[in-house]
C-alpha positions as CSV (number, residue, x, y, z in Angstrom):
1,X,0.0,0.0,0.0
2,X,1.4,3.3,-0.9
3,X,1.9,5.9,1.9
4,X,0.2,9.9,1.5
5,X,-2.4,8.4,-1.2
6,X,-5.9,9.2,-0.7
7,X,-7.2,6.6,1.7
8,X,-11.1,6.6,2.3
9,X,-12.5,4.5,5.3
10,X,-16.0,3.1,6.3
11,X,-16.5,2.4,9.5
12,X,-19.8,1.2,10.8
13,X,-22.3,2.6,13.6
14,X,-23.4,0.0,16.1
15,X,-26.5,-0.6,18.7
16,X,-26.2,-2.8,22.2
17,X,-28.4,-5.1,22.6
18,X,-27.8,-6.3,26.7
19,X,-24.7,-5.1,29.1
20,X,-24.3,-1.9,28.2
21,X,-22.5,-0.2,31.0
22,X,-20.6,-2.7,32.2
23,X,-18.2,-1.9,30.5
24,X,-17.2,0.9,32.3
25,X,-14.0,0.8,34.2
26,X,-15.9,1.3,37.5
27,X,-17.7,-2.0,37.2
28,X,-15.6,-4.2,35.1
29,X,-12.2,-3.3,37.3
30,X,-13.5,-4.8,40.6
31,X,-16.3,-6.2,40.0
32,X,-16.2,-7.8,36.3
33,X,-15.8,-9.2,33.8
34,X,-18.2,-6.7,32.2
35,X,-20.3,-8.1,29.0
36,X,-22.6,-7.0,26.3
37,X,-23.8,-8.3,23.1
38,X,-23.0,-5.5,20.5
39,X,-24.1,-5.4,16.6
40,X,-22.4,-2.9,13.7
41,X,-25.1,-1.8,11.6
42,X,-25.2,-0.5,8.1
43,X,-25.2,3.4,9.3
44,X,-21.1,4.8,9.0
45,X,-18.8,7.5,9.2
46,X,-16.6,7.7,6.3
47,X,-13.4,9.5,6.8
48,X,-11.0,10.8,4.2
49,X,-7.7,11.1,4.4
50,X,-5.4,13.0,1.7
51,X,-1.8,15.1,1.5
52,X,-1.9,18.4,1.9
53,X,0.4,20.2,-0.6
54,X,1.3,23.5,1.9
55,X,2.3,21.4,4.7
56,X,-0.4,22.7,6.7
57,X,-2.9,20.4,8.2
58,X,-7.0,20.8,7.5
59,X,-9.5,18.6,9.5
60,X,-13.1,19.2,8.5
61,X,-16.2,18.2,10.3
62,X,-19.3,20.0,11.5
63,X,-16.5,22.9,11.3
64,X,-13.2,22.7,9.3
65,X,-10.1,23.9,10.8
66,X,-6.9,24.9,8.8
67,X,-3.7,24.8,10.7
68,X,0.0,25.3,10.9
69,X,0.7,23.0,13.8
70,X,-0.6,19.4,15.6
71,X,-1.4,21.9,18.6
72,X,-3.8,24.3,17.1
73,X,-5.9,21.8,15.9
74,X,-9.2,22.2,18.4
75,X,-10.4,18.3,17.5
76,X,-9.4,16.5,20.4
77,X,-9.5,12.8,18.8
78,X,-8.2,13.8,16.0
79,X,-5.5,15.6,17.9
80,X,-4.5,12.8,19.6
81,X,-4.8,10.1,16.7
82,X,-2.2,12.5,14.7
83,X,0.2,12.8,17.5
84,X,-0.2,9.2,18.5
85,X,1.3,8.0,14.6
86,X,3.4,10.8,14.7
87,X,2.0,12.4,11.8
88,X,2.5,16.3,12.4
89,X,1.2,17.9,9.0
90,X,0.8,17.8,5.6
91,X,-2.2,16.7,5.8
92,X,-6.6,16.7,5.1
93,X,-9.0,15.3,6.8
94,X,-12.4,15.1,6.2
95,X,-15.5,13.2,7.7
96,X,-18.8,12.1,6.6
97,X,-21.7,10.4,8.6
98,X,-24.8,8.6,7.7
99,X,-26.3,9.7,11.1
100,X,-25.9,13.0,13.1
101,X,-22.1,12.7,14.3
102,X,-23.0,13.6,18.4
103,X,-26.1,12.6,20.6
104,X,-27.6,10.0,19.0
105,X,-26.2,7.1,21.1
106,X,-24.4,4.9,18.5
107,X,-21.7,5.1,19.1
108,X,-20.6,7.9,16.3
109,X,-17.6,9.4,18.0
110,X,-15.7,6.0,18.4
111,X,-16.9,4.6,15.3
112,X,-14.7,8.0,13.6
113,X,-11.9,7.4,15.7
114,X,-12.1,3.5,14.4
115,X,-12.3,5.2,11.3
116,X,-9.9,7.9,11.7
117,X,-7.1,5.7,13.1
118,X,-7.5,2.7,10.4
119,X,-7.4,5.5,7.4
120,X,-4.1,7.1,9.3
121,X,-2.1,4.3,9.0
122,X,-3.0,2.9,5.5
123,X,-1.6,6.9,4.9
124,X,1.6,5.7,6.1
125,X,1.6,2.5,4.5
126,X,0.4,0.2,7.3
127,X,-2.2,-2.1,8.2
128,X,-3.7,-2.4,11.4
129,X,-5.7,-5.0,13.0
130,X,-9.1,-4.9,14.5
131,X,-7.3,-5.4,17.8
132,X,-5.4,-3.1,17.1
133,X,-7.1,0.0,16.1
134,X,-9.5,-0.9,19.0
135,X,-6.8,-0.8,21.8
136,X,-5.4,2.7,20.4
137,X,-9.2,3.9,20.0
138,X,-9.6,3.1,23.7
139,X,-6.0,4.6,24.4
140,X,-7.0,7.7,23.4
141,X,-10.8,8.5,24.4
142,X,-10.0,6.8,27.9
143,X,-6.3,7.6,28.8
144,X,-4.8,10.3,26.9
145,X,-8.4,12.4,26.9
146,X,-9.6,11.2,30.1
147,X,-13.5,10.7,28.5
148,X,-15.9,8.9,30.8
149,X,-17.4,5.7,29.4
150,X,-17.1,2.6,28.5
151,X,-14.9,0.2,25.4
152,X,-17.6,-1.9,23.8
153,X,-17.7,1.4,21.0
154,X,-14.5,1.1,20.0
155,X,-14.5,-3.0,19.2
156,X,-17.4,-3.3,17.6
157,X,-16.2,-0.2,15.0
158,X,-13.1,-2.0,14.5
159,X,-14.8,-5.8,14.7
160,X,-18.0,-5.4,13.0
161,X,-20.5,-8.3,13.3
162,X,-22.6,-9.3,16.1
163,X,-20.1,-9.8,19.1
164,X,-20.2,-11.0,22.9
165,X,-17.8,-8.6,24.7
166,X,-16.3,-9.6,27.2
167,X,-14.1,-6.7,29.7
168,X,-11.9,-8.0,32.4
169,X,-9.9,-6.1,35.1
170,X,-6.8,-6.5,33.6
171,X,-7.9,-4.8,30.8
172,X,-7.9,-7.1,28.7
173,X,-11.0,-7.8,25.7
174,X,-12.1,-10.9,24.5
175,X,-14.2,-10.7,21.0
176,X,-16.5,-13.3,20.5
177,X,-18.7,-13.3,17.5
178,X,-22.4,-14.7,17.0
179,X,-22.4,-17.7,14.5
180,X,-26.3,-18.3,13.7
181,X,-27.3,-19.5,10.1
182,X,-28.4,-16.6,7.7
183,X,-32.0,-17.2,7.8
184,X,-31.9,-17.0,11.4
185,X,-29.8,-13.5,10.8
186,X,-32.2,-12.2,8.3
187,X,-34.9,-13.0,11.4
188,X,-33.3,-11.0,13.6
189,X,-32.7,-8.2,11.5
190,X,-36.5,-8.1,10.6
191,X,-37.9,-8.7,14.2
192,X,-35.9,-4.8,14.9
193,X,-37.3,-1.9,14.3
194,X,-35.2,1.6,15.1
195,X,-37.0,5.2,16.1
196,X,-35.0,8.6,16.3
197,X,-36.8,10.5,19.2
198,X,-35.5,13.6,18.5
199,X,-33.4,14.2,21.3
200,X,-30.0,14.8,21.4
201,X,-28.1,14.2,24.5
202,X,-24.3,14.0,26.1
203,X,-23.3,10.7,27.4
204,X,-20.3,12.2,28.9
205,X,-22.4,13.4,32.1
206,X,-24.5,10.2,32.4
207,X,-21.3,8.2,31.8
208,X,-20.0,10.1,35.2
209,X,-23.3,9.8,37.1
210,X,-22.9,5.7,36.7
211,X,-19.5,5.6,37.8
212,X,-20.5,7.4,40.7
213,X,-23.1,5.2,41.7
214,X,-21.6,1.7,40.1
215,X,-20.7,0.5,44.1
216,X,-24.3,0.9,44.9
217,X,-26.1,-0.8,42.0
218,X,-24.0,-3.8,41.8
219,X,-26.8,-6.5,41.4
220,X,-28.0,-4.6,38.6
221,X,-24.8,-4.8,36.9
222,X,-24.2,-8.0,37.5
223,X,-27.5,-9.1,36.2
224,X,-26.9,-7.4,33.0
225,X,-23.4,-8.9,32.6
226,X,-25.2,-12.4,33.1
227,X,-28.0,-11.5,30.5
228,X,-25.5,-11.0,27.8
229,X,-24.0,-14.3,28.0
230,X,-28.0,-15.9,28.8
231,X,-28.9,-13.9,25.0
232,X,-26.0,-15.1,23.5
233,X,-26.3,-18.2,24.4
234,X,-30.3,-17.7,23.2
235,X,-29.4,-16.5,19.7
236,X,-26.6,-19.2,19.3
237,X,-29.6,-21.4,19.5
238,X,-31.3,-19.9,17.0
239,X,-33.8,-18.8,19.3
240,X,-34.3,-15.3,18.1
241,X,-38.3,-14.8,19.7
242,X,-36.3,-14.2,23.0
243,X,-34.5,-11.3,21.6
244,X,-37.6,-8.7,23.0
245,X,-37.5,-10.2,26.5
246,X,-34.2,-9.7,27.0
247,X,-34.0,-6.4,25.8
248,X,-36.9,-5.1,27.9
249,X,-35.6,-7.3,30.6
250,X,-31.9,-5.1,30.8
251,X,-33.9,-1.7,30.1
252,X,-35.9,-2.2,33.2
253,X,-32.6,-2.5,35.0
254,X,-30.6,-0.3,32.6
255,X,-33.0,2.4,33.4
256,X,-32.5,2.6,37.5
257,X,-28.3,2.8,36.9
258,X,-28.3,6.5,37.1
259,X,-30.4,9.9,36.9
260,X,-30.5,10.9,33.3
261,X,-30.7,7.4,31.4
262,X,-34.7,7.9,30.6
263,X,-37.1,10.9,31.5
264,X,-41.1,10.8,31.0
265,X,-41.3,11.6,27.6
266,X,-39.3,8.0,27.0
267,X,-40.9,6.4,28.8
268,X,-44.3,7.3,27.2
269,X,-42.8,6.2,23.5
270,X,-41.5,2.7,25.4
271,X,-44.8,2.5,26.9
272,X,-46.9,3.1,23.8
273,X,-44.5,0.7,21.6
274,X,-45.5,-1.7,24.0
275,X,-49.3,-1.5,23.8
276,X,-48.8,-1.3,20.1
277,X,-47.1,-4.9,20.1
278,X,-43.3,-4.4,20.7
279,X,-42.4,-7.2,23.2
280,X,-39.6,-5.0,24.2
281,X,-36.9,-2.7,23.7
282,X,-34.4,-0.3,24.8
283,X,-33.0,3.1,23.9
284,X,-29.5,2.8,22.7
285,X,-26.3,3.9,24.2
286,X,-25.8,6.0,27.5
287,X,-30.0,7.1,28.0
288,X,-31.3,10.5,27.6
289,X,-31.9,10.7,24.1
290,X,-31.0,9.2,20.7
291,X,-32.8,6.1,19.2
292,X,-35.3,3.6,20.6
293,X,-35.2,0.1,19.5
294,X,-37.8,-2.7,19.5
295,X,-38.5,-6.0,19.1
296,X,-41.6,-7.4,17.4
297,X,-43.2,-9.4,15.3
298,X,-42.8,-7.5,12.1
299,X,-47.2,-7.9,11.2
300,X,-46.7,-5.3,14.2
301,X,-44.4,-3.0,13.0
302,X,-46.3,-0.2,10.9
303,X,-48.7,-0.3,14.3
304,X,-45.5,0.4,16.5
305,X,-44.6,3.3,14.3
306,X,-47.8,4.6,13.7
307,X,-48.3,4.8,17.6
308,X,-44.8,6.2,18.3
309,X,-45.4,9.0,15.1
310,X,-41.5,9.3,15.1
311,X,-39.3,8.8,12.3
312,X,-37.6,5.3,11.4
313,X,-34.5,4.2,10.3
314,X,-34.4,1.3,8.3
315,X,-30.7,-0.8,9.4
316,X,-29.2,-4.0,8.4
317,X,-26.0,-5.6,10.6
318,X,-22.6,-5.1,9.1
319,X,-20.4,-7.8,9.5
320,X,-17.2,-6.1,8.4
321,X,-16.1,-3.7,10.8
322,X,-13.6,-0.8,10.0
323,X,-12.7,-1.1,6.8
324,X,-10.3,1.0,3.4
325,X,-13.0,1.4,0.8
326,X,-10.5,3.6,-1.9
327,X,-7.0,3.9,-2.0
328,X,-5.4,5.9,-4.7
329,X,-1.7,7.3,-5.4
């Protein structure tokens, strides 16, 4: 692979299904292993990376920023991500998403890091592993930055699938993917149906509340640990009519973690999925805002939507991960 081409990356989006939040370094360092049962979906952040002839470096997002120096450049991640390859200009970067980039609860700022840090080295010539990119991904949100939350994001960007994660106190992951025949695939993927609500939120401040309150909650941590292995075991099997139980199962609990994770008007649009014929659900990533997701038969489907009157998004799994879709010289 030549190095300082034009390198374009893909780098998928992801809902939990059960564990989410114990993977959080409060939980999983004394009390774990944390677990959760992640899936990449077909909603991504494409990141382009290309030499800048002035030497100058230009990052563009929701904002672009030109600059003369690593740091000037107001992007924390991708701060970091340069300084961590010891790339230090000449350089563009630009960034596209399929889904608004911040609030949204999938994950989007690790998936661009994934993204970010896969497309940096195939810019020098490299090629990193899924492994890999994870463990620098989590390297620089967690430790460099200091950013509250958890590491599920970060492998399942870089993995892709659907994947049993596994967080131990050493730090160490362990990446275990779901292997179910296609037509059981193609049921789950039909039995889930995906709702925006609307509302954007921070999971930075929920993130903080949970690890405040982890030493008090523990059964309910531990419970959701347990169901991820209980569901994977379920779905190994083939047995994908479970899938609603369990995810209405770990948002009960999910839900009394910390202040912030649901408010009334969510729990009115849960309730109402319900009575229209979801047999359960869960709103994806840290709470407050972002998408709901539900299980049902799909006969009950346009009811569920018609009751909820909120837009949906229409999602398949990605088994690929983080991936170089164009390289050019």
């Amino acid at each position: 692979m030549a190095a300082n081409g034009l390198i374009m990356t893909k780098t998928p989006l992801r809902i939990t299904f059960v564990g989410g939040g114990t993977d959080i370094p409060s939980f999983y360092r004394e009390h774990g292993p944390g677990a959760v049962i992640s899936a990449a979906i077909n909603k991504y952040i494409y990141i382009i990376v290309n030499k800048k002839f002035d030497g100058k470096i230009r990052v563009s997002y929701s904002t672009t920023e030109i600059v003369g120096s690593l740091e000037e450049i107001q992007h924390p991640t991708v701060r970091e991500a340069l300084r961590l390859l010891g790339i230090h200009g000449g350089i563009e970067i630009v960034s596209i998403s399929d889904i608004p980039s911040e609030g949204t609860g999938l994950g989007s700022s690790s998936s661009f890091l994934v993204g970010l840090l896969n497309a940096l080295h195939a810019w020098k010539g490299e090629s990193a592993s899924p492994k890999q990119l994870a463990e620098e991904a989590v390297k620089i949100e967690r430790e460099i930055l200091g950013e509250p939350g958890g590491k599920q994001d970060q492998y399942i960007a870089a993995y892709g699938g659907i994947q049993y994660i596994e967080f131990h106190g050493d730090e160490s992951v362990a990446v275990k993917p779901l292997n179910i025949p296609e037509d059981k695939l193609r049921m789950l993927a039909e039995s889930l149906i995906l709702f925006y609500t609307g509302k954007h939120r921070r999971s930075a401040s929920i993130h903080v509340n949970q690890m405040k309150e982890t030493g008090s909650k523990l059964a309910l941590y531990e419970r959701m640990r347990n169901l991820s292995s209980i569901m994977y075991d379920s779905l190994s099997k083939g047995r994908i009519g479970e899938t609603g139980m369990f995810l209405h199962e770990n948002w009960l609990l999910k839900r009394q973690l910390a202040s912030g994770i649901s408010e009334e008007s969510i729990d009115a649009m849960y309730a109402a999925a319900i009575a229209a014929g979801a047999t359960g659900g869960k709103l994806i990533g840290a709470g407050g805002g972002g998408f709901l997701l539900f299980s049902a038969e799909k006969s009950r489907h346009a009811a569920i939507s018609k009751a909820l009157g909120l837009r949906q998004e229409p999602f398949d799994f990605d088994q690929r991960g983080s991936r170089i879709v164009n390289v050019g010289d």
